[in-house]
C-alpha positions in Angstrom: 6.0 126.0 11.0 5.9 125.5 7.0 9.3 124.8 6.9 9.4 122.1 9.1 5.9 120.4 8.0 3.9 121.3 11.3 0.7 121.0 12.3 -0.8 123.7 15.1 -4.0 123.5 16.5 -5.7 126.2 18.6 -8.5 125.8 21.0 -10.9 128.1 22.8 -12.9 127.9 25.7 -15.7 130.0 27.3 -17.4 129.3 30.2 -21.0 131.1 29.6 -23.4 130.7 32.6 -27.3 129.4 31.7 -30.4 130.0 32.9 -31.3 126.4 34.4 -33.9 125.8 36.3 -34.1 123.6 38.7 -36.5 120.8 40.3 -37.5 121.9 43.5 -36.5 118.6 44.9 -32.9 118.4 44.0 -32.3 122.1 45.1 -33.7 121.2 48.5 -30.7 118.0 48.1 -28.4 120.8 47.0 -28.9 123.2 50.1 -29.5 120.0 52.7 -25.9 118.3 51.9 -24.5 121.9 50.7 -21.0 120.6 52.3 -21.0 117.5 50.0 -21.4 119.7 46.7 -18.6 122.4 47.6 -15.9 122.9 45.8 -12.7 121.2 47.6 -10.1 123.3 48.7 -7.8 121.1 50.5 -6.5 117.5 50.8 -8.7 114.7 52.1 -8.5 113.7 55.7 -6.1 111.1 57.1 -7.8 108.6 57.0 -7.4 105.0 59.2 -6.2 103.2 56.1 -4.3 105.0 52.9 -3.7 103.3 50.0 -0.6 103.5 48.4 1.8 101.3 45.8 4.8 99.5 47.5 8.4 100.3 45.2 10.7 98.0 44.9 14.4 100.1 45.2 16.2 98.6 42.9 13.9 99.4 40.3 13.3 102.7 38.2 10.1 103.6 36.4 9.5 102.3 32.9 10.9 104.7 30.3 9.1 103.5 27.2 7.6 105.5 24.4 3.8 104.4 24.5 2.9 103.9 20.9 6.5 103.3 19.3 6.1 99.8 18.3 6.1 98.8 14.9 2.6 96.8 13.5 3.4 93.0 13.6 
């Protein structure tokens, strides 16, 4: 990496459970809706409406380096 005038970067994470305690109020709203505040595992639903973005086919995706314009 000298040689060719790199730069490296290394990052660390740790996930390190607390001690929290909590109001008694918002562990009651944490077991009541206990579905709500799950982890998902799956997709959403079907639902009666899903959104999406209408194509146009005889147009490909915009190929365009994001920050390669010179300063004006």
């Amino acid at each position: 990496m000298v040689a060719t005038n790199s730069i490296a970067e290394v990052y660390s994470m740790q996930l390190v459970k607390a001690n929290v305690t909590m109001e008694p109020e918002l562990a009651l709203l944490f077991h009541t809706y206990n579905d709500v505040f799950d982890t998902p595992i799956l997709l959403p639903p079907p639902r009666s409406h899903d959104h999406h973005i209408p194509l146009l086919e005889a147009y490909q995706p915009v190929k365009v380096k994001p920050f390669g314009y010179p300063y004006p």
